[in-house]
LUMBA-629439 format. One record per residue (C-alpha): x negated, y, z. Coordinates in steps of 0.1 Angstrom, whole numbers, padded with zeros to 4 digits, always signed. Example, Ala and Ser with C-alpha at 12.3 -4.5 7.8 and 13.67 -1.06 7.14 Angstrom:
-0123-0045+0078;-0137-0011+0071;
# end
This chain:
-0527+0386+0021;-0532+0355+0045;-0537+0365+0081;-0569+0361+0096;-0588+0325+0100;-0583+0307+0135;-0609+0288+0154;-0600+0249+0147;-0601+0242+0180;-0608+0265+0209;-0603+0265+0253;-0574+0291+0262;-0570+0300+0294;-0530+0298+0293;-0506+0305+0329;-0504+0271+0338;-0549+0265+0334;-0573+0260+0305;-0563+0244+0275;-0574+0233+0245;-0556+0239+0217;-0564+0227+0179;-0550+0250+0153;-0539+0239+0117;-0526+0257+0087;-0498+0240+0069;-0481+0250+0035;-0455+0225+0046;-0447+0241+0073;-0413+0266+0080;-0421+0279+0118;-0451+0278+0143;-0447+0241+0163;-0464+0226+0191;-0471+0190+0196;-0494+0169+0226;-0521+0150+0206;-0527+0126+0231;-0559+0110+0214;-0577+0144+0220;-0560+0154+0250;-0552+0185+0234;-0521+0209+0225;-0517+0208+0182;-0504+0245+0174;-0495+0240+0133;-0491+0277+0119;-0472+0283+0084;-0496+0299+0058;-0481+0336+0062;-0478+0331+0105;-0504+0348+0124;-0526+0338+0155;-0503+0359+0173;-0476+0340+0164;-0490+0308+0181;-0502+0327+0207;-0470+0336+0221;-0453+0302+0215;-0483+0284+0236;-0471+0313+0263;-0441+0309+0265;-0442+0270+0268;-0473+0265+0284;-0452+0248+0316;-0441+0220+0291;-0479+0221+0276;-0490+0213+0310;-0472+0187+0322;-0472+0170+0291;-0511+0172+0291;-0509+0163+0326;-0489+0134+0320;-0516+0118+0298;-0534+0086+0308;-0565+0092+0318;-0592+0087+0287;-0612+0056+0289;-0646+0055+0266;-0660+0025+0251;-0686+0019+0276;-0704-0005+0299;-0676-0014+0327;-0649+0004+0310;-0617-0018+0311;-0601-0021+0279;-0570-0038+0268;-0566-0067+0240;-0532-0082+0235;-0518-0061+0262;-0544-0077+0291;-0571-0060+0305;-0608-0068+0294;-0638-0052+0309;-0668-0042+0285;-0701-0060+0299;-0730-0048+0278;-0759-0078+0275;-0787-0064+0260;-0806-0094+0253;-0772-0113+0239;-0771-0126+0203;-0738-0122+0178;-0733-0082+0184;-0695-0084+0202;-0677-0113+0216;-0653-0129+0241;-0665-0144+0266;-0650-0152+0301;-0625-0126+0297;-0645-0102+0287;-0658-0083+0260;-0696-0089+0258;-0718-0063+0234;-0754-0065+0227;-0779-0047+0215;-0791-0011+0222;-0766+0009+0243;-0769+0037+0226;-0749+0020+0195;-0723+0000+0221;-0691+0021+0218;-0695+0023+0179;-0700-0017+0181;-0669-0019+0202;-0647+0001+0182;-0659-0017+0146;-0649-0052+0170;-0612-0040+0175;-0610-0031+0138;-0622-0059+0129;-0599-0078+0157;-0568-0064+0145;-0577-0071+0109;-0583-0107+0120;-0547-0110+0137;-0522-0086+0116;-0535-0098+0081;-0522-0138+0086;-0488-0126+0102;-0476-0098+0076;-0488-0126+0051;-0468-0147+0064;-0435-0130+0070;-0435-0116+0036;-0439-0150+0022;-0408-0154+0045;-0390-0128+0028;-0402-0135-0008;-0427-0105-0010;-0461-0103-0018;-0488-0076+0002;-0506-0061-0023;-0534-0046+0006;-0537-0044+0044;-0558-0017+0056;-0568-0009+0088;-0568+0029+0101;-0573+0054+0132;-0540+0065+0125;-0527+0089+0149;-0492+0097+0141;-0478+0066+0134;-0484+0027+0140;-0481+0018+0110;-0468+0023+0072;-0459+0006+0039;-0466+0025+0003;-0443+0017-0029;-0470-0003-0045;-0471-0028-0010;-0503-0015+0002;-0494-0016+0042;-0516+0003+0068;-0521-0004+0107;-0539+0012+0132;-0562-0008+0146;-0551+0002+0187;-0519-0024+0179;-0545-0052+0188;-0544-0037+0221;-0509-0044+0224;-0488-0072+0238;-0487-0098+0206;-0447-0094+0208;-0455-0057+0202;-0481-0062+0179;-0463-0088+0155;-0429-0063+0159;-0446-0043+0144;-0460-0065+0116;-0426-0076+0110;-0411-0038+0107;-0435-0029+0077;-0432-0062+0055;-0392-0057+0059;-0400-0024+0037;-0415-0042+0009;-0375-0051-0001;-0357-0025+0021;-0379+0008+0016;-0351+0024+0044;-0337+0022+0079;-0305+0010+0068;-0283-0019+0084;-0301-0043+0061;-0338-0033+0071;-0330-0037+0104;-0310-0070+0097;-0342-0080+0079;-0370-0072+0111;-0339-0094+0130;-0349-0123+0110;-0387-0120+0115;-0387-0110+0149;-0368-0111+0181;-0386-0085+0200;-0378-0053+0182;-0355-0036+0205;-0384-0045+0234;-0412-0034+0212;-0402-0001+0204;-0393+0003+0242;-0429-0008+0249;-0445+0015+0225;-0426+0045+0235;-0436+0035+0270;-0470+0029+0264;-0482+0043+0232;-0498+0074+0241;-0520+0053+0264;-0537+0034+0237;-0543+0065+0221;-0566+0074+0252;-0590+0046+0245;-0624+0046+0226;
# end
């Protein structure tokens, strides 16, 4: 028999103050684990299929110190809205909504004008970075895997939440659309470390050689994004 069915997500009251806590089942899974999700500002508990509440229970207990400060830690979240500031290509940019403005979302004076009704601004906003980071990755992993003698078979543009970025067997490649809000050294590291796996589908000494040859800033960038990556996370 399975165990009982746990709320999705739910507010504990743990030692250290309320949290919430998002509960997932995973057949994958060999022991009850805890991870920050810093998007929702919340503690992941993943339970094996046979582990019971209990079982989480008392992890979140016992490490609800660490599950504290690591929420605590967390940049505050910052919503797509009117006089929010935002970042694009690692610089701040304030939102200024103009209601009686034509072309939906644009630049303009170093800052990111919406119109239209304000009820539909942050979903306007966040289809503008998607479409942003679209605009900006899709020439430059073009181009370095013409560099490298590879062809992209797709670029598609995700929320994704667990990693920056990936690249499937058949040369589809993936990117969250936050990297736009990244430093362009940052952005186009991490351009350059996918296209290297459409010939080295590994971390070995050649991969690495490989991102060498298309980039300079990969020891930086991975600095940066370890730095600062749970930040972007916070936005939108």
């Amino acid at each position: 028999m399975r165990p009982p069915a746990t709320p999705t997500r739910e507010m504990l009251r743990l030692p250290h103050g309320p949290t919430e806590v998002e509960w997932r089942r995973s057949a994958r899974a060999r022991r009850v684990t805890l991870r920050i999700d810093p998007a929702a500002g919340a503690v992941v508990v993943t339970l094996p299929l046979r582990a019971g509440r209990g079982q989480g229970m008392a992890l979140l207990q016992a490490h609800s110190r660490w599950v504290a400060d690591r929420l605590g830690a967390l940049a505050p979240h910052v919503p797509f809205a009117d006089g929010a500031m935002v970042l694009l290509l690692g610089e701040p940019h304030p939102i200024r909504h103009c209601p009686d403005g034509l072309g939906g979302v644009w630049l303009e004076a170093g800052e990111i004008r919406v119109a239209g009704d304000p009820a539909f601004l942050a979903r306007r906003v966040a289809d503008w970075f998607r479409a942003e980071a679209r605009r900006r990755i899709t020439p430059r992993a073009l181009d370095h895997a013409a560099r490298i003698g590879r062809s992209v078979r797709r670029i598609a543009i995700k929320d994704q939440r667990s990693r920056w970025a990936s690249c499937a067997p058949d040369g589809t490649l993936a990117f969250s659309w936050r990297l736009v809000m990244a430093p362009e050294w940052v952005l186009d590291y991490v351009v350059a470390h996918e296209v290297a796996h459409l010939r080295e589908m590994n971390h070995s000494a050649r991969f690495w050689a490989l991102v060498a040859s298309l980039t300079p800033h990969a020891a930086a960038a991975k600095s940066w994004l370890a730095r600062n990556g749970a930040r972007l996370l916070r936005y939108g």
